[in-house]
C-alpha positions in Angstrom: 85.7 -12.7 -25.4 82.2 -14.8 -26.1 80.1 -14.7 -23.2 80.0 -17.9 -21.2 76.6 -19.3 -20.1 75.7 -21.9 -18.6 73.4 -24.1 -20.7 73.4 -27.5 -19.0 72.1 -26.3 -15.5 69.2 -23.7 -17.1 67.9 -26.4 -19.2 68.1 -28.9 -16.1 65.9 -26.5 -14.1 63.5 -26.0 -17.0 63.1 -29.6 -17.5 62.7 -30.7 -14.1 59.8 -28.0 -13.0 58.1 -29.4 -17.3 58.9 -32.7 -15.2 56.1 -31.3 -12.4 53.8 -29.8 -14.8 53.3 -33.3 -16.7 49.5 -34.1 -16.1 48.8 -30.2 -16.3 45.9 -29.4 -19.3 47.1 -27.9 -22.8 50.2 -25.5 -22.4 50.1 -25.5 -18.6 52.1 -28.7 -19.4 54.7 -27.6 -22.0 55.2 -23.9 -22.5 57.6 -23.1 -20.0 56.2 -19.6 -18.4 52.7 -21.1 -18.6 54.0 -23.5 -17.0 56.2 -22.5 -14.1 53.5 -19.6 -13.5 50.7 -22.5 -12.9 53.4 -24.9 -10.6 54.1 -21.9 -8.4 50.2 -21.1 -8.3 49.8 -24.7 -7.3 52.6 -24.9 -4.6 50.1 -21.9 -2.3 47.2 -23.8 -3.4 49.0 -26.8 -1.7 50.1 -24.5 1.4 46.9 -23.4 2.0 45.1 -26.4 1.8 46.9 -28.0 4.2 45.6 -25.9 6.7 42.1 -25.9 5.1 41.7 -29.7 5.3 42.1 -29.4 9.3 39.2 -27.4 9.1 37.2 -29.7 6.4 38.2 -33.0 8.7 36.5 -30.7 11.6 33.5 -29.8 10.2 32.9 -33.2 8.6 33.4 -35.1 12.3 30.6 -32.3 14.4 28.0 -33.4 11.1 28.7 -36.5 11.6 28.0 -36.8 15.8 25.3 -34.4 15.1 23.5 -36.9 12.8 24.2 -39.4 15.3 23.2 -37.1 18.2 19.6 -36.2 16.9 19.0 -40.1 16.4 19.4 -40.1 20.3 17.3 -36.7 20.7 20.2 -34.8 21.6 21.6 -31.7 19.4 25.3 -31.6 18.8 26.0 -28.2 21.4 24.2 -30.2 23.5 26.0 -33.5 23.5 29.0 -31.8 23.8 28.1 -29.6 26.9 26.9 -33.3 28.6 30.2 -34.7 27.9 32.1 -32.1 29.1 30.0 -31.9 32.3 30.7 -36.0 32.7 34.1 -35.2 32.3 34.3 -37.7 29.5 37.3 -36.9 27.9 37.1 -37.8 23.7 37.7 -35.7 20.9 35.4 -35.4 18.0 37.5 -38.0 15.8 36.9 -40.6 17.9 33.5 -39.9 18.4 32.9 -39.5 14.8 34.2 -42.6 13.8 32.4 -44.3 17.2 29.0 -42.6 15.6 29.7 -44.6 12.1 31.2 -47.5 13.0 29.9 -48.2 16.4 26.6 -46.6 17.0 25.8 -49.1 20.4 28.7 -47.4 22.2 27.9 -44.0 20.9 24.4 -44.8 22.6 25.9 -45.8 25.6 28.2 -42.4 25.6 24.7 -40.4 25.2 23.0 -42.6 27.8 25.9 -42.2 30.1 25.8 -38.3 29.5 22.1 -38.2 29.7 21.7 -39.8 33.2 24.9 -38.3 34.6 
């Protein structure tokens, strides 16, 4: 008796992960182990960076109040330290976007911390 396989579904899967790979560069797009090897590859890529742009948004916010901070002859560690001895409670999103969007109340934060 003839071995029974099952076509349909192995080419379904093969097309839909060739469906994935379509803006992928020369045979990353249409040779299939080339190109289930490199959508794998890019799904811990994708993992990882997830966790990696926490720590990218963080970074970029403390350069940001720092920049900010040394217009008001403060350091960043040194901001930070004032506003937590105030008792000022913001996190370093806000006061980012306060630094670029808002710079009079980011002065009044540093002159409230300064004085307190």
């Amino acid at each position: 008796m003839p071995r029974s396989v099952n076509h349909v579904a192995s080419r379904e899967k093969r097309k839909k992960i060739l469906k994935l790979t379509r803006g992928y560069y020369g045979s990353r797009r249409n040779v299939w182990t080339v190109a289930k090897n490199t959508w794998e590859k890019g799904l811990t890529y994708a993992y990882r960076d997830r966790k990696q742009k926490k720590r990218n948004f963080r970074a970029l916010w403390i350069q940001r109040i720092n920049a900010a901070a040394r217009l008001e002859d403060l350091s960043y560690s040194k901001l930070m330290g004032l506003i937590h001895k105030a008792g000022i409670e913001i996190n370093r999103k806000v006061l980012a976007d306060l630094a670029m969007n808002n710079p009079e109340a980011f002065k009044a934060i540093c002159d409230k911390v300064k004085n307190a």
